[in-house]
C-alpha positions, 0 to 999 in steps of 0.5 A, spaced: 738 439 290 743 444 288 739 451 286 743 455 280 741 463 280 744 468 275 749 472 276 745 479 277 741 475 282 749 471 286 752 477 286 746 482 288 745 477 294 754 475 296 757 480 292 760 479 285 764 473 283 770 470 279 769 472 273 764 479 275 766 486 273 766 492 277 766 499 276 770 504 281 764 509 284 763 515 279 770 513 274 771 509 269 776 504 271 773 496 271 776 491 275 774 483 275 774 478 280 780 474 279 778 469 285 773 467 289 775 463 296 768 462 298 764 455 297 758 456 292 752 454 296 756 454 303 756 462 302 755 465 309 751 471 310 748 474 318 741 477 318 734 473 318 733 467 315 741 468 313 747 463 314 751 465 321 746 462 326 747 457 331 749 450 329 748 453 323 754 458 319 755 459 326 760 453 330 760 452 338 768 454 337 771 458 343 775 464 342 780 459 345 779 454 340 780 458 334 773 462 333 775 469 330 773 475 333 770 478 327 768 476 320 767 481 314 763 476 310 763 476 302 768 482 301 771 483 295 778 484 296 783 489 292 789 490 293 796 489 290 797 482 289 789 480 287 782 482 287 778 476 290 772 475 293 773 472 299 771 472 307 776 475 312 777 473 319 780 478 325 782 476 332 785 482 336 784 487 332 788 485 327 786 480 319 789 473 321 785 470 315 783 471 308 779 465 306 772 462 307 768 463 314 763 458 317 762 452 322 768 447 320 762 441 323 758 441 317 761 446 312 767 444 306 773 448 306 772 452 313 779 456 314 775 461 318 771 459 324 764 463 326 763 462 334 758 464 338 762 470 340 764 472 333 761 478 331 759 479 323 760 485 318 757 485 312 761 485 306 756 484 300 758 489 294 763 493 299 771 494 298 775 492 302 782 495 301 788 499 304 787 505 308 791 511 304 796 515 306 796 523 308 803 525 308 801 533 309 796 534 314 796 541 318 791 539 325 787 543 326 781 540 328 780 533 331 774 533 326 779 532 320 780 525 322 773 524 321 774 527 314 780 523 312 777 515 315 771 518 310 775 518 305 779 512 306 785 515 309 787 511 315 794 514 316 796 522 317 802 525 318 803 532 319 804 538 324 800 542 328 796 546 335 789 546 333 787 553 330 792 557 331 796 561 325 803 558 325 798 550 324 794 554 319 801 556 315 805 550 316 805 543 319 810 543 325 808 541 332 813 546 336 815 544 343 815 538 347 809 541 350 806 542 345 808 535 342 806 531 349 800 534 348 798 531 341 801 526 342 796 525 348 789 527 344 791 521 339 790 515 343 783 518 342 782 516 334 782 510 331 786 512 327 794 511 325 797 518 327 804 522 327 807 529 328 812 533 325 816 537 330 819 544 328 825 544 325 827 551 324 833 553 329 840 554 329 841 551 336 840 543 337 838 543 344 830 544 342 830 539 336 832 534 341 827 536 346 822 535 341 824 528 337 825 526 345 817 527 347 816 524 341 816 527 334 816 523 329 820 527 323 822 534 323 820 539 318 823 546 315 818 550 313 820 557 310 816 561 314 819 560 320 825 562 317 829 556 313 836 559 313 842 555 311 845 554 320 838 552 320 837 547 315 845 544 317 842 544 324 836 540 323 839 535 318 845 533 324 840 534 330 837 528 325 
């Protein structure tokens, strides 16, 4: 026998629904549900007495046989082509679905599969959108990625050594040793990074050594001196 309950009471258990309005933070900007992919009743939730569990929301389906790797289950979704209340599945580390999670053997409309090795993130009354972008970061400390990721921002780009005078002023990685170097404490942030090498020089032959170790652009700040041979240099190096 079907169970209705108000919408205060589904959305406080899964998170709001088509037709539901939702204030960003402290703002006042209101957004509405546009669609929901999830299947009324078939809803799945983890925790005690909840959905995803053996032979229950949870499939006997292998990673091989289509189980995603980890499920975001009754996200509210924003992004430019919609806001829509569904479930997500990732598999390798990447989204490979947007649709509704569940055990395919007993529930409707399964387009994500929930195995024994799926792990379960809850999405009910959270945003799921894209990362933004910082296009002027001056790193000086690792401790800035943690800032940023709190904040949303999932991509930096930027210049710089740590706490040193020409990073506090400008946004220049200079030198392939110093490039090497950032590029190597990278890989330890779960975060998208890329470094600016220094572009203030007359002569080519240190810019190329720099885009060779791995800067991704080169940057002409005026406090290393921006001249016109400077300026002519960096943009035919480029």
């Amino acid at each position: 026998m079907a169970y209705a309950i108000d919408r205060a009471a589904y959305a406080g258990m899964f998170g709001p629904t088509t037709g539901d309005r939702v204030r960003l933070a402290d703002t006042d900007l209101i957004i509405q549900v546009e669609e929901d992919r999830t299947v009324y009743g078939e809803e799945v939730k983890f925790g005690g007495g909840k959905v995803i569990r053996d032979g229950m929301g949870q499939s006997q389906a292998t990673r091989a046989e289509g189980a995603v790797d980890t499920v975001i289950t009754n996200a509210l979704i924003v992004d430019h082509w919609g806001i829509v209340k569904a479930d997500i599945g990732i598999k390798g580390g990447r989204i490979t679905a947007i649709g509704k999670a569940g055990n395919p053997d007993i529930q409707p409309g399964v387009d994500i599969i929930v195995g024994p090795g799926t792990e379960a993130i809850a999405g009910e009354g959270r945003i799921v959108t894209a990362g933004a972008i910082d296009a002027h970061i001056h790193w000086i400390c690792p401790q800035q990625m943690e800032d940023a990721l709190y904040s949303g921002v999932t991509t930096m780009l930027g210049g710089g050594t740590g706490p040193a005078e020409g990073t506090n002023a400008t946004t220049c990685t200079p030198g392939p040793w110093h490039m090497e170097r950032m590029l190597q404490a990278a890989e330890a942030f779960p975060v998208n990074l890329a470094f600016f090498g220094k572009g203030n020089a007359s002569e080519p032959a240190e810019l190329r050594a720099q885009i060779a170790a791995g800067a991704s652009a080169m940057k002409l700040h005026e406090d290393w001196g921006t001249t016109p041979a400077a300026i002519d240099c960096c943009l035919g190096v480029a």
